[in-house]
KOLZAKOL-572049 format. One record per residue (C-alpha): residue number from 1; residue in one letter; x, y, z. Coordinates in steps of 0.5 Angstrom, whole numbers, plus 500, padded with zeros to 3 digits. Layout:
BEGIN
ATOM   n res  c1  c2  c3
ATOM NUM   A   X   Y   Z
...
# end
This chain:
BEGIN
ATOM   n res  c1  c2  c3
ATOM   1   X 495 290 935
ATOM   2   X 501 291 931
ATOM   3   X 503 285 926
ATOM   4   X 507 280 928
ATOM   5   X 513 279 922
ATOM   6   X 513 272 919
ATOM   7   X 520 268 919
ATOM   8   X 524 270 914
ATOM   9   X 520 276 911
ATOM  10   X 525 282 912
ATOM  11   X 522 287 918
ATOM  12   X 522 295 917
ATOM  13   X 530 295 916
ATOM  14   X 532 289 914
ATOM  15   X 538 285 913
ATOM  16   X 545 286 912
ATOM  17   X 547 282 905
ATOM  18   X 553 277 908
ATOM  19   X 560 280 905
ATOM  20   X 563 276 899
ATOM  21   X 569 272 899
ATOM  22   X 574 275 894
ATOM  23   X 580 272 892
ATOM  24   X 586 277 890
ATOM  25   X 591 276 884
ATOM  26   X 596 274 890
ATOM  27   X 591 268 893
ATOM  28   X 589 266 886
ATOM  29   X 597 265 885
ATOM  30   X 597 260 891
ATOM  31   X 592 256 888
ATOM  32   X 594 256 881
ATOM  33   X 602 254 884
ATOM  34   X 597 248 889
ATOM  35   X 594 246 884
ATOM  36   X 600 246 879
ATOM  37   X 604 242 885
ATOM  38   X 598 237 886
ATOM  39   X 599 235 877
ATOM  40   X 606 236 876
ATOM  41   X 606 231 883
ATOM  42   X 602 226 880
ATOM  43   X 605 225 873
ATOM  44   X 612 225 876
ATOM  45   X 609 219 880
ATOM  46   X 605 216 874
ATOM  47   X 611 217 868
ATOM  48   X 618 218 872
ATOM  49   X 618 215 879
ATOM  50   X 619 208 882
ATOM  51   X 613 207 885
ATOM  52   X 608 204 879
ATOM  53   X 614 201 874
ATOM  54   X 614 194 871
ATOM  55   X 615 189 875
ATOM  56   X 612 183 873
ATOM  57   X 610 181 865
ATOM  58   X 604 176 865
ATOM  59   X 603 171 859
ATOM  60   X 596 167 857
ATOM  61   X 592 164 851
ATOM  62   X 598 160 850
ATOM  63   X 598 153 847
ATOM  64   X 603 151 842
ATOM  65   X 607 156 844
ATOM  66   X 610 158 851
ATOM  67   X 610 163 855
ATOM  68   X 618 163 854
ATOM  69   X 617 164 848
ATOM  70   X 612 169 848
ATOM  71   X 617 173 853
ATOM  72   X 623 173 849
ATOM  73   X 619 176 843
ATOM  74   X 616 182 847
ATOM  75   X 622 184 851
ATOM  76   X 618 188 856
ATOM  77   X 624 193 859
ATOM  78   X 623 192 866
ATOM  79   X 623 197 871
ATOM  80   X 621 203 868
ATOM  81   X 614 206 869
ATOM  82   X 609 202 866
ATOM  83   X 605 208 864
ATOM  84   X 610 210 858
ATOM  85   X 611 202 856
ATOM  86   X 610 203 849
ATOM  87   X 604 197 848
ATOM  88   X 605 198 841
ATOM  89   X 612 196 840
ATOM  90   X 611 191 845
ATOM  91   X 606 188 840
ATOM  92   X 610 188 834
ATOM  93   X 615 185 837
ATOM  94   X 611 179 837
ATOM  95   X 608 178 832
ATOM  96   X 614 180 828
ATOM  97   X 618 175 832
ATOM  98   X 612 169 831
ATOM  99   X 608 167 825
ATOM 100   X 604 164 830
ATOM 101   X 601 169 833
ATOM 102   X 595 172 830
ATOM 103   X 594 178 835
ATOM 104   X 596 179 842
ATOM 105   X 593 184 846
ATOM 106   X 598 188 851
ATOM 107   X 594 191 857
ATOM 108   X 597 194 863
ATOM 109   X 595 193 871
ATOM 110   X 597 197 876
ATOM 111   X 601 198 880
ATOM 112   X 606 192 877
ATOM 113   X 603 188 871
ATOM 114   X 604 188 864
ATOM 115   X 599 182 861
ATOM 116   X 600 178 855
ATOM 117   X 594 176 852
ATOM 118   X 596 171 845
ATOM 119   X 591 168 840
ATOM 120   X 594 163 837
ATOM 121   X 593 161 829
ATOM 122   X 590 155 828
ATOM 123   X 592 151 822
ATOM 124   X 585 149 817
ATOM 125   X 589 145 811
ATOM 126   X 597 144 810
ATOM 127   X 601 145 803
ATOM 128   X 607 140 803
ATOM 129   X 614 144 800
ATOM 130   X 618 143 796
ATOM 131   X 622 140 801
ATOM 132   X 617 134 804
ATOM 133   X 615 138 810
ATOM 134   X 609 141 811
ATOM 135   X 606 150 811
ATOM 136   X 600 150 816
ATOM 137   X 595 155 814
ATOM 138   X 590 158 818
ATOM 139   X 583 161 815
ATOM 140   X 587 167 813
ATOM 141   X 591 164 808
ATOM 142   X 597 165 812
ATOM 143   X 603 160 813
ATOM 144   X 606 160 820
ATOM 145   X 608 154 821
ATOM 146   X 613 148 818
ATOM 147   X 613 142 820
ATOM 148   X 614 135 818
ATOM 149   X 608 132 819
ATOM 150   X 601 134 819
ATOM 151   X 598 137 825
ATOM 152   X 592 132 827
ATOM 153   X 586 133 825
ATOM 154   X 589 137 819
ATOM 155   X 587 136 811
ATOM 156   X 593 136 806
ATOM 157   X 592 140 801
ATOM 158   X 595 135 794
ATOM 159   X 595 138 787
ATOM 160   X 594 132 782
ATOM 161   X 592 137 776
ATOM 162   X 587 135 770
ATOM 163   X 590 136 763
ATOM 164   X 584 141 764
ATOM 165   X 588 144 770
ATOM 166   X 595 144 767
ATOM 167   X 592 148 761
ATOM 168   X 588 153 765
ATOM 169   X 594 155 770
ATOM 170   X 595 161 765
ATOM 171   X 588 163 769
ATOM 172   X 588 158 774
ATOM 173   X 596 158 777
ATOM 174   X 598 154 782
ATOM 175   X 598 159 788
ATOM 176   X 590 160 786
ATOM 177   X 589 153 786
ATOM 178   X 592 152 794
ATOM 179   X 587 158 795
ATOM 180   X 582 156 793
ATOM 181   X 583 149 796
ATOM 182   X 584 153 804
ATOM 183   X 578 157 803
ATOM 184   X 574 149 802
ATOM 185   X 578 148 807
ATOM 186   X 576 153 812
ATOM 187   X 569 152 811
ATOM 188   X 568 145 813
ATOM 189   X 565 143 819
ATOM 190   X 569 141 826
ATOM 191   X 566 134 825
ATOM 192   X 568 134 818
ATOM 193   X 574 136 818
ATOM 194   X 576 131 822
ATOM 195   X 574 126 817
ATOM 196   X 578 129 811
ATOM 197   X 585 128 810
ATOM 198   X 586 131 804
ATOM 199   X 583 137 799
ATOM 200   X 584 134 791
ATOM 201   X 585 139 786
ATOM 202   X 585 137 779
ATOM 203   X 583 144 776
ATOM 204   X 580 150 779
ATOM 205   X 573 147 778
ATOM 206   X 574 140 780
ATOM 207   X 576 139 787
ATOM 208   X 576 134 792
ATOM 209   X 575 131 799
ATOM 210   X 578 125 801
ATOM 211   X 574 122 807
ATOM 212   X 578 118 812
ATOM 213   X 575 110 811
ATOM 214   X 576 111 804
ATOM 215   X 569 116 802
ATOM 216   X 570 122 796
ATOM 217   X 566 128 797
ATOM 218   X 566 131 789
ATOM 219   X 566 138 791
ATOM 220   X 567 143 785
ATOM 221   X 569 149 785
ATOM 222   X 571 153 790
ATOM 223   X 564 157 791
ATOM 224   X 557 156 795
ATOM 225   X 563 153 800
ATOM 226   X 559 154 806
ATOM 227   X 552 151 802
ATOM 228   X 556 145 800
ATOM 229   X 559 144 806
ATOM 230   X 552 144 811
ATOM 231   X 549 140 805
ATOM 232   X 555 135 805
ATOM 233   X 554 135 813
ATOM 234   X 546 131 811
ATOM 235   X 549 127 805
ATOM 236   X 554 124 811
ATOM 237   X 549 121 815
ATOM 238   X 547 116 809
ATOM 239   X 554 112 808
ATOM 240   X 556 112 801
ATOM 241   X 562 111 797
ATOM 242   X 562 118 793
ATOM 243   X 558 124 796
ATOM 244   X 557 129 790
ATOM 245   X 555 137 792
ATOM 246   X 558 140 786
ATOM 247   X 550 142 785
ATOM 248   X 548 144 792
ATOM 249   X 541 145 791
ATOM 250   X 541 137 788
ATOM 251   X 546 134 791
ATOM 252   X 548 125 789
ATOM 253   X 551 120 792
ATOM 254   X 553 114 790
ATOM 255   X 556 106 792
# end
């Protein structure tokens, strides 16, 4: 009795192998010209058209400033093809335009929006000019800001220099007294920086805060600002006249 042949096993003469599509030069150019339509197509659409321009410019993180303020300052040309705005120079335009601004973050929404995102400096003492107005400073150490008055919550910075102090500002000059009085500044707690309405500098190595309701905090050099400042914040819990962290690991108070 003959053997039946199993599926997919080839009989005595076989199977034809299936033909091979093969593409002549000339189908390869229709392709290449296709595929070179669809791109060039595309970025036409992206870069040149009107079908993805700039619209509509959003502003957010603002709080001192206003969004006007921050708009002028861009100059974000409306009408062109969001995809070719340069966000660079964008950003450079404000933050040349406004000491304020710390950093602004530019970023694109299609089909129609460009973003503005603002982060504003925030002012950790303030230095009274020559004028009797006051420069804010932020934790940078930058001036952004000039006002008549101080910002709320903000120390001034106040030099009263020591005979030690004057005789020192060949190595200690003003410029580095005011850095060093912001970088205590800067170290200091939310809740204490509310309660300090002036940093004293008498010389480089004596340094004072000077507390709402009438407290001293003896505070030393501008150095271990952060240790002082969280061994300040226990000592602050005990009412005193004078609170000294000059040596944080043996603090004092007194009255």
């Amino acid at each position: 009795m003959p053997e039946a042949v199993a599926a997919g096993e080839q009989s005595g003469a076989g199977f034809a192998p299936a033909p091979r599509l093969r593409l002549s030069r000339r189908g390869f150019a229709v392709i290449g010209l296709l595929l070179a339509g669809l791109v060039g197509g595309a970025c036409w659409l992206v870069f040149f058209s009107s079908v993805l321009n700039v619209r509509v410019v959003t502003v957010s993180g603002t709080s001192v400033l206003t969004p006007a303020q921050v708009l002028a300052a861009a100059k974000v040309p409306l009408g062109g093809p969001l995809e070719r705005l340069d966000t660079g120079a964008v950003q450079a335009r404000v933050e040349q335009a406004l000491p304020r601004v710390a950093r602004v973050a530019v970023s694109l929404d299609l089909p129609h929006t460009v973003r503005l995102r603002i982060t504003e400096r925030v002012a950790v003492a303030a230095i009274r000019e020559v004028s009797g107005e006051y420069a804010q400073v932020d934790a940078a150490g930058v001036r952004f800001a000039t006002a008549p008055s101080v910002p709320v919550g903000v120390p001034v910075v106040e030099l009263e220099l020591s005979a030690a102090g004057k005789s020192a500002l060949p190595d200690f000059p003003e410029a580095a007294l005011i850095d060093g009085a912001v970088r205590i500044a800067k170290s200091l707690p939310a809740a204490i920086t509310k309660r300090t309405t002036a940093v004293v500098v008498h010389s480089y190595d004596d340094m004072e805060l000077q507390l709402a309701g009438g407290a001293t905090v003896l505070w030393g050099s501008p150095e271990r600002d952060p240790r002082k400042a969280v061994v300040l914040a226990a000592l602050l819990k005990q009412s005193a006249a004078v609170y000294n962290v000059t040596a944080p690991d043996d603090p004092a108070l007194s009255g």
